[in-house]
PDB file of N, CA, C and O in Angstrom:
ATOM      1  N   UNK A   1     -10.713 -51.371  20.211  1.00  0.00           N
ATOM      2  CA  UNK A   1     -10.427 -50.298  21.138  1.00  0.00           C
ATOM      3  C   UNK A   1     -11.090 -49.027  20.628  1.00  0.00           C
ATOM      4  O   UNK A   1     -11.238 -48.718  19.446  1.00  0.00           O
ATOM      5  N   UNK A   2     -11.475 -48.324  21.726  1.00  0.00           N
ATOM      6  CA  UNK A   2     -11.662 -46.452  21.217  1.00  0.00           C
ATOM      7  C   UNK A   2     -10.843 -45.906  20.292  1.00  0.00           C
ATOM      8  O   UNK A   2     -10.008 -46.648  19.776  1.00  0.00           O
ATOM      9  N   UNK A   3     -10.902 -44.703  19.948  1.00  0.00           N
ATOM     10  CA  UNK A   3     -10.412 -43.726  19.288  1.00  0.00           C
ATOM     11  C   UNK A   3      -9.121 -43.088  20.067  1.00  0.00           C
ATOM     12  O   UNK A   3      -7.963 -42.932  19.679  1.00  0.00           O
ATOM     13  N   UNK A   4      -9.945 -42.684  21.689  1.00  0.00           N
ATOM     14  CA  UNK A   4      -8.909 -42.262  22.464  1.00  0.00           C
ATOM     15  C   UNK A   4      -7.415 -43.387  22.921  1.00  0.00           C
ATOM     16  O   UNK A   4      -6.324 -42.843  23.090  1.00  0.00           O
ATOM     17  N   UNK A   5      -7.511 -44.479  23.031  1.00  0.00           N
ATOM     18  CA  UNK A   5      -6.653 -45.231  23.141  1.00  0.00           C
ATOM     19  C   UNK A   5      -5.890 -45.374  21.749  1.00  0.00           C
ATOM     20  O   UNK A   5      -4.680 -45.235  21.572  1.00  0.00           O
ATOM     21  N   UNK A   6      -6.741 -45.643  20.917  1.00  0.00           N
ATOM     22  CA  UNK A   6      -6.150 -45.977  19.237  1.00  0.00           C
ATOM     23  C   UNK A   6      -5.318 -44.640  18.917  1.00  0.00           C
ATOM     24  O   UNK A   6      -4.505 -44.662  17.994  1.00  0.00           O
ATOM     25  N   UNK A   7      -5.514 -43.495  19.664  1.00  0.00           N
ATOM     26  CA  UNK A   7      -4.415 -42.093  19.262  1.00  0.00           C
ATOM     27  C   UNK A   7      -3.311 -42.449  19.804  1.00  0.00           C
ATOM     28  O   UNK A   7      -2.227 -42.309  19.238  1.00  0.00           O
ATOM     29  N   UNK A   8      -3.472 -43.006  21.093  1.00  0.00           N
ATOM     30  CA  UNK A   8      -2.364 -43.146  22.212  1.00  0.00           C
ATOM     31  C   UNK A   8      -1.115 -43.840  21.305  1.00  0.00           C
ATOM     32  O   UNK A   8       0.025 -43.380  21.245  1.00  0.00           O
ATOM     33  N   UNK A   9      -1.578 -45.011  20.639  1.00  0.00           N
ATOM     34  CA  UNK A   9      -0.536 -45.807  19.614  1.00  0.00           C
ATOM     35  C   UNK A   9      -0.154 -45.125  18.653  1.00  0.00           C
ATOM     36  O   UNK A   9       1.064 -44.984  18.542  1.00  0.00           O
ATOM     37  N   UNK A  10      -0.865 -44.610  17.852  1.00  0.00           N
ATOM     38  CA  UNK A  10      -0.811 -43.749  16.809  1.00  0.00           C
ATOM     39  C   UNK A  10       0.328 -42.684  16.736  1.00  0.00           C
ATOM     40  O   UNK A  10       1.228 -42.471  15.924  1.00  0.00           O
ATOM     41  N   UNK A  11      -0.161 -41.957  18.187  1.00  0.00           N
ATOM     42  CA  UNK A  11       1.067 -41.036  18.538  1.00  0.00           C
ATOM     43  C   UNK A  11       2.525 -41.585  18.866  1.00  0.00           C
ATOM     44  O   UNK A  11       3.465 -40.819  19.081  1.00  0.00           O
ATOM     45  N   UNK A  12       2.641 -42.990  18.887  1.00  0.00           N
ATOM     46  CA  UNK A  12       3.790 -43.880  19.611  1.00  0.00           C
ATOM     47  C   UNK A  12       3.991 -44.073  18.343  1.00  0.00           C
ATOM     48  O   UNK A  12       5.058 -44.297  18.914  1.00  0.00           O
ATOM     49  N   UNK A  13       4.135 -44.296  16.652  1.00  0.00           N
ATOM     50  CA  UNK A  13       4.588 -44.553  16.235  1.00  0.00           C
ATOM     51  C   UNK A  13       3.638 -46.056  15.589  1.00  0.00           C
ATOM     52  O   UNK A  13       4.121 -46.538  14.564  1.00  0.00           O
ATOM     53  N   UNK A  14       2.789 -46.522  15.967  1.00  0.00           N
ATOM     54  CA  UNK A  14       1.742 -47.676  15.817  1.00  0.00           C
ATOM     55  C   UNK A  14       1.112 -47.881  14.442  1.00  0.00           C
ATOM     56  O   UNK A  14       1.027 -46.665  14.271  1.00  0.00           O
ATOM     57  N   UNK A  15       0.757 -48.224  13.664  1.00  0.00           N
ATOM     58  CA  UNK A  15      -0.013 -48.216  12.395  1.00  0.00           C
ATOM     59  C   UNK A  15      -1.231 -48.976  13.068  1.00  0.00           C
ATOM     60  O   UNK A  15      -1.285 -50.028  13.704  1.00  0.00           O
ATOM     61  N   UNK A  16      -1.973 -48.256  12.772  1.00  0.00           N
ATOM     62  CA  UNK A  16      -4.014 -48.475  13.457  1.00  0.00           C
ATOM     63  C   UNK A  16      -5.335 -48.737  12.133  1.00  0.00           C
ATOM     64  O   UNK A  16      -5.493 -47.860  11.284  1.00  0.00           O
ATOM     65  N   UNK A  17      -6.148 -49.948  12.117  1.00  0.00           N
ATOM     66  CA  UNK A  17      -6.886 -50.044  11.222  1.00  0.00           C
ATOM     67  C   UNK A  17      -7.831 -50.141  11.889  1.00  0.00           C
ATOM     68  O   UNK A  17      -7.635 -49.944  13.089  1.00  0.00           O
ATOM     69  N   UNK A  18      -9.268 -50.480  11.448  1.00  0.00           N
ATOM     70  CA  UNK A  18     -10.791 -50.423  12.187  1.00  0.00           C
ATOM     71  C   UNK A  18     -10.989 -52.180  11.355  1.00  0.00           C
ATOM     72  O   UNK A  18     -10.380 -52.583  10.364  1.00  0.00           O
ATOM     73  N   UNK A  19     -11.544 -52.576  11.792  1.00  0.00           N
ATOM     74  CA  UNK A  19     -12.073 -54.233  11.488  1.00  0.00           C
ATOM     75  C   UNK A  19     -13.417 -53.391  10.702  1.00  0.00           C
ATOM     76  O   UNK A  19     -13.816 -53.852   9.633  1.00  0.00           O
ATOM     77  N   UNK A  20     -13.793 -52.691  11.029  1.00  0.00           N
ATOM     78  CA  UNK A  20     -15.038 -51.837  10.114  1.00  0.00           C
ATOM     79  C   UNK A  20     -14.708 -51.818   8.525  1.00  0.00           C
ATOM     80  O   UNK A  20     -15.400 -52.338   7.649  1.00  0.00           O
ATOM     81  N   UNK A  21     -13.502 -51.107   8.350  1.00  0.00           N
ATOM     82  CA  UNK A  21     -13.019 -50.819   6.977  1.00  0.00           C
ATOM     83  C   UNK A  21     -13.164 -52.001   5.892  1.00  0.00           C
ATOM     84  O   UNK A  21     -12.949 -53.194   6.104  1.00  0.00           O
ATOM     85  N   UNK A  22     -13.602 -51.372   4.613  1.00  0.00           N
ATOM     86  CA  UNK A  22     -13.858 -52.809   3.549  1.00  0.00           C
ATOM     87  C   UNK A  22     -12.681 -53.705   2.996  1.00  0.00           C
ATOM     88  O   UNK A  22     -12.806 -54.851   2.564  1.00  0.00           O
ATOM     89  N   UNK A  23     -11.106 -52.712   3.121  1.00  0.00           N
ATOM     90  CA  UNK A  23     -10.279 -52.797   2.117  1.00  0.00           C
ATOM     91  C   UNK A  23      -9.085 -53.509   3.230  1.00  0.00           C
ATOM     92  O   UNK A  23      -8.893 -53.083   4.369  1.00  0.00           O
ATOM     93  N   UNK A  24      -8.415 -54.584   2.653  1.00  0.00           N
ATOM     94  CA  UNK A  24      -7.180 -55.180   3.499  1.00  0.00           C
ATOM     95  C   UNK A  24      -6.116 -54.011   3.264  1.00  0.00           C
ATOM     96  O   UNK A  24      -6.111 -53.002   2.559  1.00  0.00           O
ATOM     97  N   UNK A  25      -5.204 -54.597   4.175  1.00  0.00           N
ATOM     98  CA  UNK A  25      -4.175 -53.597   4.104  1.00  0.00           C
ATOM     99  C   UNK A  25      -4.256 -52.484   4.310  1.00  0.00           C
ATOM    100  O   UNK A  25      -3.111 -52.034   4.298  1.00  0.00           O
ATOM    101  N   UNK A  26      -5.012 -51.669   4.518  1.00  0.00           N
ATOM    102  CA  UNK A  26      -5.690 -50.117   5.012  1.00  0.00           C
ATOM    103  C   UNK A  26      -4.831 -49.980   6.518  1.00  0.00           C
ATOM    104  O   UNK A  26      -4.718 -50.933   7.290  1.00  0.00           O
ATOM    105  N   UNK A  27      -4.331 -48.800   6.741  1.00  0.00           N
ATOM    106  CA  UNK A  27      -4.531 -48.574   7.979  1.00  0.00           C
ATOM    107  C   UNK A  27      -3.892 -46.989   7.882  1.00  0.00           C
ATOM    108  O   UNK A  27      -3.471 -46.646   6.776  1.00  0.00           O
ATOM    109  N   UNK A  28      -3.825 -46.201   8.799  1.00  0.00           N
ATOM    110  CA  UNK A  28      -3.550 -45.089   9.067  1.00  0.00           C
ATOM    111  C   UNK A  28      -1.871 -45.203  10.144  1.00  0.00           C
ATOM    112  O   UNK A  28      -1.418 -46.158  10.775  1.00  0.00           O
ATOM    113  N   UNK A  29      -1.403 -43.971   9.980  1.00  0.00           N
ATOM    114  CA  UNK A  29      -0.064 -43.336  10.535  1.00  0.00           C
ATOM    115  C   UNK A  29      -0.066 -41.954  11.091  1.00  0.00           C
ATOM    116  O   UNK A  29      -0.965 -41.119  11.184  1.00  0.00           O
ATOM    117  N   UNK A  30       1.143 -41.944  11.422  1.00  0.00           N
ATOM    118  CA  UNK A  30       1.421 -40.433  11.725  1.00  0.00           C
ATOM    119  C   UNK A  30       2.597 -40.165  11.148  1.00  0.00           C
ATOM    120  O   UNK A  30       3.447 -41.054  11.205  1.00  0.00           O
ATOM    121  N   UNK A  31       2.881 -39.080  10.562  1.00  0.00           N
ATOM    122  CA  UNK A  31       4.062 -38.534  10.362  1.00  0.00           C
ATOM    123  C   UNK A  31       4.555 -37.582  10.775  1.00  0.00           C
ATOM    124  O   UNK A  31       3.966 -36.502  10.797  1.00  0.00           O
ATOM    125  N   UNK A  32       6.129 -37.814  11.334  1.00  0.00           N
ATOM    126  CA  UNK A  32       6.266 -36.691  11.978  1.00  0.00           C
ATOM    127  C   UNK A  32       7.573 -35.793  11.391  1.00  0.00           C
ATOM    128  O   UNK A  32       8.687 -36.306  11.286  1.00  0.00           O
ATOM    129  N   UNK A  33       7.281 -34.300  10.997  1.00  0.00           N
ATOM    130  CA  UNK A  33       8.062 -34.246   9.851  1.00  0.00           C
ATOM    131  C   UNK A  33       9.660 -34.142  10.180  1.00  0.00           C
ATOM    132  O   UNK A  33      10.100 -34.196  11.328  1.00  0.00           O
ATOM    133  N   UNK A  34      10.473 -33.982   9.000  1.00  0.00           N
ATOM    134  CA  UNK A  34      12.177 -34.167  10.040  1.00  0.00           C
ATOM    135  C   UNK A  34      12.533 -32.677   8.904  1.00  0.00           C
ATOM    136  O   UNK A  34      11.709 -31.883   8.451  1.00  0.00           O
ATOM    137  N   UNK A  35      13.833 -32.700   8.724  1.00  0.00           N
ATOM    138  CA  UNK A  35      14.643 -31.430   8.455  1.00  0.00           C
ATOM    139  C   UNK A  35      14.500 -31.458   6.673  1.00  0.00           C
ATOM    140  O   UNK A  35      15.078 -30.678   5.915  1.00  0.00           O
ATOM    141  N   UNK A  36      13.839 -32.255   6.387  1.00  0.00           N
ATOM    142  CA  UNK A  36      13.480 -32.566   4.967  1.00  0.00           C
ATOM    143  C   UNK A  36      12.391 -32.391   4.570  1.00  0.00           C
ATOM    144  O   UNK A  36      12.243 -32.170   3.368  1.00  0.00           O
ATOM    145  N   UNK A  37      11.273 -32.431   5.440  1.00  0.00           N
ATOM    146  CA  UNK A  37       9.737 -32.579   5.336  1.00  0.00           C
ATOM    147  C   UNK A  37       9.602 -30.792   4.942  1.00  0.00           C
ATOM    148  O   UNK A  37      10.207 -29.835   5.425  1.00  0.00           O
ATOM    149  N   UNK A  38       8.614 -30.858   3.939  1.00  0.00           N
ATOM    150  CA  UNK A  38       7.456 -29.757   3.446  1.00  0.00           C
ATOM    151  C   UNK A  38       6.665 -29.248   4.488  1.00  0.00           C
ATOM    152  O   UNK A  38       6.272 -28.092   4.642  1.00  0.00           O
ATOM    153  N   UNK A  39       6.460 -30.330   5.250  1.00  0.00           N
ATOM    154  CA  UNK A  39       4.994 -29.902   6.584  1.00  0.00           C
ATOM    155  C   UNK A  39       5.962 -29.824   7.600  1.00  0.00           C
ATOM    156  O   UNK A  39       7.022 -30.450   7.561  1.00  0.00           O
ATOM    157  N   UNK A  40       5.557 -28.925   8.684  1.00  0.00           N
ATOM    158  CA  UNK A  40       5.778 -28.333   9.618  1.00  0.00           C
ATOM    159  C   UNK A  40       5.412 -28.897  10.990  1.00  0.00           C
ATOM    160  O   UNK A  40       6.174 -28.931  11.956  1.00  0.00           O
ATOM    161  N   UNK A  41       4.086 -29.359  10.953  1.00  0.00           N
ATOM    162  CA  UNK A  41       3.358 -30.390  11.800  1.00  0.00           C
ATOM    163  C   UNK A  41       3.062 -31.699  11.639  1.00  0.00           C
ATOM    164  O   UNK A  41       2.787 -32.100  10.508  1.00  0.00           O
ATOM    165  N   UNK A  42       3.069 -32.697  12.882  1.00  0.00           N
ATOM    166  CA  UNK A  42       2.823 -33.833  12.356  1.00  0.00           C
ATOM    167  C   UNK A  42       1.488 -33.549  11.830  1.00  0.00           C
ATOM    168  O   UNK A  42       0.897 -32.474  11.936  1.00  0.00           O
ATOM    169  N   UNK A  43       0.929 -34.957  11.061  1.00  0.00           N
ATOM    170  CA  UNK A  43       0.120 -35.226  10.669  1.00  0.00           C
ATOM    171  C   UNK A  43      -0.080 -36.668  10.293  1.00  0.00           C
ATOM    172  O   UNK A  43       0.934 -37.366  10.337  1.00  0.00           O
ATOM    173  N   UNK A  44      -1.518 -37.395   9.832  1.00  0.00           N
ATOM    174  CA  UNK A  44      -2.142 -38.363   9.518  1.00  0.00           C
ATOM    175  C   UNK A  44      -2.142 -38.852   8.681  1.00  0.00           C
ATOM    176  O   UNK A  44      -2.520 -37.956   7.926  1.00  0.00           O
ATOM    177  N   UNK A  45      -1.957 -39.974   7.877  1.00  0.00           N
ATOM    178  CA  UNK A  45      -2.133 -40.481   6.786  1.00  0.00           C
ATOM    179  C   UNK A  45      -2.562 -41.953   6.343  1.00  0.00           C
ATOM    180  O   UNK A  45      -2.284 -42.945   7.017  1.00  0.00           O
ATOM    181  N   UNK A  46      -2.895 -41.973   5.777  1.00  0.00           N
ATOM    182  CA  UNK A  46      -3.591 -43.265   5.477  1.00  0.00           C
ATOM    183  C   UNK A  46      -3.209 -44.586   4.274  1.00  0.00           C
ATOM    184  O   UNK A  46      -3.306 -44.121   3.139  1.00  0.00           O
ATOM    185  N   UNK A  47      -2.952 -45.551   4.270  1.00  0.00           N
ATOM    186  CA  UNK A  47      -2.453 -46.282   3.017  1.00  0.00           C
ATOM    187  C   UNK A  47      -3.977 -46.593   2.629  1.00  0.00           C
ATOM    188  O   UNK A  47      -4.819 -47.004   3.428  1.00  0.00           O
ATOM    189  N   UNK A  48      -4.121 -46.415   1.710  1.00  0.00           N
ATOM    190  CA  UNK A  48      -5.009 -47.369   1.119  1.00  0.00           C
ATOM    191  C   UNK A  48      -5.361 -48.488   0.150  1.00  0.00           C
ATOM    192  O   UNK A  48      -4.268 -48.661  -0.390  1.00  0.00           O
ATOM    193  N   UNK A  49      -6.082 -49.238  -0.335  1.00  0.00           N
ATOM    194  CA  UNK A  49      -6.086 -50.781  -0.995  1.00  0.00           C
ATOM    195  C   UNK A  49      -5.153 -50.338  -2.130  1.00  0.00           C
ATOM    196  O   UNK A  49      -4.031 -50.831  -2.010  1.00  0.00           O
ATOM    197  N   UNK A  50      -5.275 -49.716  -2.966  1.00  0.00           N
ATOM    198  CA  UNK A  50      -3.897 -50.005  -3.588  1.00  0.00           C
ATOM    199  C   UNK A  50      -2.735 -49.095  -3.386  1.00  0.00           C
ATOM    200  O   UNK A  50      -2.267 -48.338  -4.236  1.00  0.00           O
ATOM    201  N   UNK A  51      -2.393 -49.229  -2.367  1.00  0.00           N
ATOM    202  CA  UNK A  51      -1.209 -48.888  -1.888  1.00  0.00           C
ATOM    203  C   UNK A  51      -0.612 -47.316  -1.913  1.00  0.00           C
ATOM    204  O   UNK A  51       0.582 -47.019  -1.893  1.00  0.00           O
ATOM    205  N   UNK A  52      -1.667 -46.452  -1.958  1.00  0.00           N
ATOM    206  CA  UNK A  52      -1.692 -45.417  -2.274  1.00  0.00           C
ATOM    207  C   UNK A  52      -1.737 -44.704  -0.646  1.00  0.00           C
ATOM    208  O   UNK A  52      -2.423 -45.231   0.230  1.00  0.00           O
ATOM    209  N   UNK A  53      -0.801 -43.278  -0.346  1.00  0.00           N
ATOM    210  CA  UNK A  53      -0.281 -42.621   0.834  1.00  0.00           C
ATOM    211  C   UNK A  53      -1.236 -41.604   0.652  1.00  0.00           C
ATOM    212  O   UNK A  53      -1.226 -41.144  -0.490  1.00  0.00           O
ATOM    213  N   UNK A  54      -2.284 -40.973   1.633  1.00  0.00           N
ATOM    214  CA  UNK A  54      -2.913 -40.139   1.336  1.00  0.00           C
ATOM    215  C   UNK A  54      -2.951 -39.825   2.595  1.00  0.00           C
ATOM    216  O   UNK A  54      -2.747 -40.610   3.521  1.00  0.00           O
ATOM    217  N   UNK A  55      -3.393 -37.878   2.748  1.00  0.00           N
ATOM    218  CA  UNK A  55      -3.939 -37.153   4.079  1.00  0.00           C
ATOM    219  C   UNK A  55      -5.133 -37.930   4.386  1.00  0.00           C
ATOM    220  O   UNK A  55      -5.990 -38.064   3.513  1.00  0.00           O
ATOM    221  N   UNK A  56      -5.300 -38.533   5.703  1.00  0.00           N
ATOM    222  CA  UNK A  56      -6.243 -38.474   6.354  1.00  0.00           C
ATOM    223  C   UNK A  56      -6.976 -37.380   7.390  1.00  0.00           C
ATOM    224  O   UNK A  56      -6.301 -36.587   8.046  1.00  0.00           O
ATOM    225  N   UNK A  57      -8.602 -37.440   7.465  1.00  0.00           N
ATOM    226  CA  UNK A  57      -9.094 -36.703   8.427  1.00  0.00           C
ATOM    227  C   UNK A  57     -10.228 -37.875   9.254  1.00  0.00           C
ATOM    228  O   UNK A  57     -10.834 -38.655   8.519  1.00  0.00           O
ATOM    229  N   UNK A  58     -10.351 -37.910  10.042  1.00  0.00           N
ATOM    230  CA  UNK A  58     -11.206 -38.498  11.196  1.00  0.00           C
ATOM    231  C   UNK A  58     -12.629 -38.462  11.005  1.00  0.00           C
ATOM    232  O   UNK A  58     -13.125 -37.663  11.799  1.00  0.00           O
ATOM    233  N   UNK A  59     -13.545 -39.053  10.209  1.00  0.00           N
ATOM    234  CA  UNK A  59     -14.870 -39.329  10.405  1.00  0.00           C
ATOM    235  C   UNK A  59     -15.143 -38.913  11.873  1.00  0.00           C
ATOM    236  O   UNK A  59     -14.311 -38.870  12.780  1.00  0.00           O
ATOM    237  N   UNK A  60     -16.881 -38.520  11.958  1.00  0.00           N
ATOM    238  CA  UNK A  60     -17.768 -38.686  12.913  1.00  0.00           C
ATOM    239  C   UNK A  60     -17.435 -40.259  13.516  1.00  0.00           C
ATOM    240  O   UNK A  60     -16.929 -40.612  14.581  1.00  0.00           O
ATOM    241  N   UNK A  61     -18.011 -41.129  12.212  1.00  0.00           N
ATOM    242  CA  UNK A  61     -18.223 -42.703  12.573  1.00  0.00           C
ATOM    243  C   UNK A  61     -16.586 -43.212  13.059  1.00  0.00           C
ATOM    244  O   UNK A  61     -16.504 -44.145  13.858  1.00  0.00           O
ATOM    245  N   UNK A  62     -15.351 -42.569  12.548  1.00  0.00           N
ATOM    246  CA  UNK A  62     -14.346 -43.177  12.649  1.00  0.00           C
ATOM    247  C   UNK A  62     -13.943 -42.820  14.334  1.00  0.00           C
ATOM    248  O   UNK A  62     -13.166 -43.573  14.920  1.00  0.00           O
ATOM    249  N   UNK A  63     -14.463 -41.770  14.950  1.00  0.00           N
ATOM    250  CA  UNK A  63     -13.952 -40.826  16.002  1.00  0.00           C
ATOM    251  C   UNK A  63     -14.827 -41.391  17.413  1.00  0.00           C
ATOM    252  O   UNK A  63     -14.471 -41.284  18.586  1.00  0.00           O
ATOM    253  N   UNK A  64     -16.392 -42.177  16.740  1.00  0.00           N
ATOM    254  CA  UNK A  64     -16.784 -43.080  17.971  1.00  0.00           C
ATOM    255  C   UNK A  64     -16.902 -44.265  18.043  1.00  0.00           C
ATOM    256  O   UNK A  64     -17.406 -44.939  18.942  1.00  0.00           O
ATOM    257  N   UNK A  65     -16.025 -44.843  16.242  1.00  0.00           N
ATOM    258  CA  UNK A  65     -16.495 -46.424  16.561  1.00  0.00           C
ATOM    259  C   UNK A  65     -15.010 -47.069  17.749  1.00  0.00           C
ATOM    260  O   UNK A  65     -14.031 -46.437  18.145  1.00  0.00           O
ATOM    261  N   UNK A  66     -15.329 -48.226  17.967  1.00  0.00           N
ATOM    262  CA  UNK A  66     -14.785 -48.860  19.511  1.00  0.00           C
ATOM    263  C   UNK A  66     -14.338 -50.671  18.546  1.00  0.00           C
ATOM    264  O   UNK A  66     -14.338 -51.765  19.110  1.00  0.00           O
ATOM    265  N   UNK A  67     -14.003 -50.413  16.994  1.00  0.00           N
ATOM    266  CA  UNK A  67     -13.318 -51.233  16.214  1.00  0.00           C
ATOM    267  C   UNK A  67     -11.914 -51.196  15.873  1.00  0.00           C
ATOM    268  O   UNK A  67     -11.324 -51.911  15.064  1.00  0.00           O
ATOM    269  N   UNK A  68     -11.431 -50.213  16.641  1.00  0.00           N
ATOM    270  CA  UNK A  68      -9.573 -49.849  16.903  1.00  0.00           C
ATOM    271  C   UNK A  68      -9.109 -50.844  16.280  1.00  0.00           C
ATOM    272  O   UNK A  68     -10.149 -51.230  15.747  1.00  0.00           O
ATOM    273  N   UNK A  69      -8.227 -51.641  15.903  1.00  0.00           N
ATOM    274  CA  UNK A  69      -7.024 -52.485  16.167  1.00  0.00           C
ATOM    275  C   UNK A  69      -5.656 -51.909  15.572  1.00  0.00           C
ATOM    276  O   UNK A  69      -5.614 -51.166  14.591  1.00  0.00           O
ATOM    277  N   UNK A  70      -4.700 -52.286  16.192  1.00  0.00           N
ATOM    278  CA  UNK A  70      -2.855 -52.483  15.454  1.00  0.00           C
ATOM    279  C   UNK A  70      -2.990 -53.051  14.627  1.00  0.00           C
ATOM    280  O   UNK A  70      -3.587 -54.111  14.814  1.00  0.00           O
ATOM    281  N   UNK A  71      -2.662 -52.816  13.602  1.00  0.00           N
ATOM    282  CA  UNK A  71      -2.003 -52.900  12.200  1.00  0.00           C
ATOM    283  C   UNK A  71      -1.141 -53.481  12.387  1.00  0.00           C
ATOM    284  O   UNK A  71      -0.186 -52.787  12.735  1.00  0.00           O
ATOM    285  N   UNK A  72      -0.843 -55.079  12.305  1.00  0.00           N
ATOM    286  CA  UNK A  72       0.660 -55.781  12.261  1.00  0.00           C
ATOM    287  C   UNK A  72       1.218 -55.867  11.390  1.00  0.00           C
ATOM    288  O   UNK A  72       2.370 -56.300  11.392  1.00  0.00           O
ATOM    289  N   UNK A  73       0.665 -55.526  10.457  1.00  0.00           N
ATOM    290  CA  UNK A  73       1.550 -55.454   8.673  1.00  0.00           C
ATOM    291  C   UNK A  73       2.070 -54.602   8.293  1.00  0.00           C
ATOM    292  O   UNK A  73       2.106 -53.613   9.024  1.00  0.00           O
ATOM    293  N   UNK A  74       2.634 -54.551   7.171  1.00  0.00           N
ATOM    294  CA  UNK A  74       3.502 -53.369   6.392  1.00  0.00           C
ATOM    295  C   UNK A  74       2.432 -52.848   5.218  1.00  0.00           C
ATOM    296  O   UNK A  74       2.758 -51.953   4.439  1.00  0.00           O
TER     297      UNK A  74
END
């Protein structure tokens, strides 16, 4: 799927990876902060191969590739 559809989930709560990416288990989130959270706004984040929670930002390549998928894993 697009980018624009792959937000649509994203914003629903969805965990979204690209079949592009090298690393299993990868995929991106949203967080949305509650009465505990530091941040103010949602925002993006990303797991990566070893299991590490990091800010994400949106590539050029990530923003037109059409390799979307749901993330069915944890």
């Amino acid at each position: 799927m697009d980018f624009g559809r792959a937000l649509d989930f994203i914003k629903n709560g969805r965990r979204l990876c690209r079949s592009g990416w090298n690393g299993k288990g990868m995929y991106i989130q949203i967080q949305k902060p509650d009465e505990n959270s530091k941040m103010t706004f949602p925002y993006i984040f990303m797991k990566t191969v070893d299991g590490s929670l990091v800010p994400w930002l949106a590539s050029q390549t990530d923003v037109l590739a059409e390799d979307w998928n749901i993330a069915e894993w944890n």
